[in-house]
C-alpha positions, 0 to 999 in steps of 0.5 A, spaced: 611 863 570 615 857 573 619 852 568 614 846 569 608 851 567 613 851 560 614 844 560 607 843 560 605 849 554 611 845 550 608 838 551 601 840 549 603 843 543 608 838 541 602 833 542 596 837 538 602 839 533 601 848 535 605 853 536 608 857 540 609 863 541 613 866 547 614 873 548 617 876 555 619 882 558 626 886 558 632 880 561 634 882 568 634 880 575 631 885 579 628 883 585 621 886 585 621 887 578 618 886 571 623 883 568 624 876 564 628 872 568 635 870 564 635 863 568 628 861 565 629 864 558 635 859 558 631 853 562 626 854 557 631 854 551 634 848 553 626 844 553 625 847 547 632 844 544 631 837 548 624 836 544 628 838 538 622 843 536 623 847 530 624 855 532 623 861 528 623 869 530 617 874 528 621 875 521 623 869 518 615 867 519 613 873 516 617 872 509 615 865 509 607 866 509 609 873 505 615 872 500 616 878 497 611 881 492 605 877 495 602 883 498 598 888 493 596 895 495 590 896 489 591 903 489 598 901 486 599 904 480 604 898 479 599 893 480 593 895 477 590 896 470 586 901 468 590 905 472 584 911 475 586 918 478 586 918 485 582 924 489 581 924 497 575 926 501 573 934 500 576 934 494 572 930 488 566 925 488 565 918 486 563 917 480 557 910 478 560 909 471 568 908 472 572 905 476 574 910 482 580 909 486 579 914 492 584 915 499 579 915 504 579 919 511 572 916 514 571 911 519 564 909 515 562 902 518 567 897 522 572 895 522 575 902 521 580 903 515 581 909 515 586 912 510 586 906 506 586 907 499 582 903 494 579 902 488 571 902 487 566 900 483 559 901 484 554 896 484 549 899 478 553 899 473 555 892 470 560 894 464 565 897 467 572 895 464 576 889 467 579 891 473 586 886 473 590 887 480 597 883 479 603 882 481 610 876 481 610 872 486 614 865 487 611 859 484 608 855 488 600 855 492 597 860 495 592 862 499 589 868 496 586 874 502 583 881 500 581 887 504 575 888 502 571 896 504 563 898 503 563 905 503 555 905 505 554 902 513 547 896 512 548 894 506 551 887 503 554 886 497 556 880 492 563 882 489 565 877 483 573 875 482 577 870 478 584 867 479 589 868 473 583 867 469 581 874 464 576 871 460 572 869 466 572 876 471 565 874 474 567 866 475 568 866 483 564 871 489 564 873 494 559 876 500 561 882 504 556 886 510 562 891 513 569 892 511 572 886 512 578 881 510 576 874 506 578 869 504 577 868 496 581 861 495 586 858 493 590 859 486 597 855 484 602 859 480 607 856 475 609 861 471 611 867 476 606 871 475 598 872 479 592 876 477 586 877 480 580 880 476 574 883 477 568 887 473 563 888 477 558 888 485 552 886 485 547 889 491 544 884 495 540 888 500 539 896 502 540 898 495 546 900 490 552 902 493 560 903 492 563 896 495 571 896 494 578 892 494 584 895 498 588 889 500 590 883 496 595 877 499 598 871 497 599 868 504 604 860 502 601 854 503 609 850 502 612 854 508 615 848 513 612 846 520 613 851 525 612 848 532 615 855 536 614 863 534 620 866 538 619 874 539 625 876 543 626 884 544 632 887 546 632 894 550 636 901 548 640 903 553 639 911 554 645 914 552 
C-alpha cells in the first residue's frame, strides 16, 4: 500500500464519519520481505495526526463497547437464578419439566458452538419457574445481545424475555431457526444492576424441542466516536 492509497482510506473515512482499522505485519526493511515498512507506518501517523482523527487500540475499544461485568455466561451459577445442576453429553438426559443447564460437545446445526454451556428449556412446558439472568453493570444505555442455541436442526422457535421487569418474563420475544446470536433491544440501567428474565419457548414449526440461552452482552451505546482502530503486534525475538 502506497501513502497516497492511506490518504485516500483516511478522507473517505473522515467524509462517511467510519472506521478505520489498520493492521500490518512484523515493522522491518528487508528487501523482498513481508515486512511493514517502518517509513509508511510513521507517514500514516503523521496523516492520521494532521486530520486530528481520534485513535484507539483493540483494547480500549473493547472496554468501552464491554465495561466490565457486561458480558453474562447463563451457565454461571453467579449469574443466574434458580441456579440447575450441570451434566454433559454421555452423562445424563434433558429433562421437559425443568430447567436444564448442560455443557454440550455436539456440533448440532450451524453455526456450531460446541462446548458452549447453556441453560434450556423446553418448548412444552409453560410453567417452569422464572429463569432470572443478571448481572452489575455501569449506569448507562445498552444494547442487549444473546447467544442463543437450538438443540433440534429444522426447527423455529419463539423465546419470550423482558429487560429488568420480573413481573412480565413473556413481555418481548424473539424468533431463532439455528444457533444464533440476536439482538433483544435496548435497556437503560440506572440503578447499577440488569436482569433478563425468561420463562418459557414456544415452537413455531418442526415441533417441540430444547431452544437455550448461552451468551448475554451489554454492548454501551455512550462510547466516544471513534474514527481509527489501531492494531499494533510487536514480534518476540527468540531467545
Amino acid at each position: 500500500m502506497t501513502i497516497q492509497q492511506v490518504r485516500n482510506i483516511l478522507d473517505s473515512a473522515v467524509a462517511k464519519n467510519q472506521w478505520v482499522v489498520f493492521y500490518g505485519h512484523p515493522l522491518g526493511d528487508t528487501p523482498g520481505g513481508w515486512e511493514q515498512s517502518p517509513a509508511l507506518l510513521q507517514a500514516t501517523f503523521d496523516e492520521i495526526v494532521a486530520r486530528q482523527i481520534p485513535v484507539k487500540t483493540v483494547w480500549e475499544v473493547v472496554n468501552d463497547l464491554y465495561p466490565a461485568g457486561c458480558v453474562i455466561r447463563c451457565a454461571d451459577d453467579t449469574s443466574q437464578y434458580p441456579v440447575r445442576p450441570t451434566f454433559e453429553e454421555g452423562h445424563g438426559s434433558f429433562n421437559t419439566s425443568v430447567w436444564n443447564e448442560y455443557w454440550h460437545t455436539t456440533s448440532w446445526t450451524e453455526p456450531r458452538y460446541i462446548g458452549t454451556p447453556a441453560v434450556y428449556c423446553h418448548t412444552s412446558n409453560k410453567s417452569l419457574p422464572v429463569m432470572k439472568f443478571y448481572c452489575n453493570v455501569p449506569n448507562g444505555e445498552y444494547e442487549v445481545r444473546a447467544t442463543i442455541i437450538a438443540k433440534d436442526p429444522g426447527r423455529t422457535y419463539k423465546l419470550f424475555y423482558s429487560l429488568n421487569d420480573e413481573g412480565n418474563p413473556s413481555k418481548d420475544s424473539v424468533e431463532v431457526n439455528k444457533n444464533s446470536d440476536v439482538s433483544l433491544g435496548t435497556v437503560t440501567v440506572t440503578n447499577g444492576q440488569f436482569s433478563l428474565f425468561t420463562q418459557k419457548a414456544d415452537a413455531i414449526t418442526g415441533g417441540d424441542g430444547y431452544v437455550g440461552w448461552s451468551y448475554i452482552r451489554l454492548i454501551t451505546q455512550s462510547y466516544v466516536n471513534v474514527k481509527v482502530l489501531l492494531r499494533v503486534v510487536i514480534p518476540v525475538a527468540e531467545q
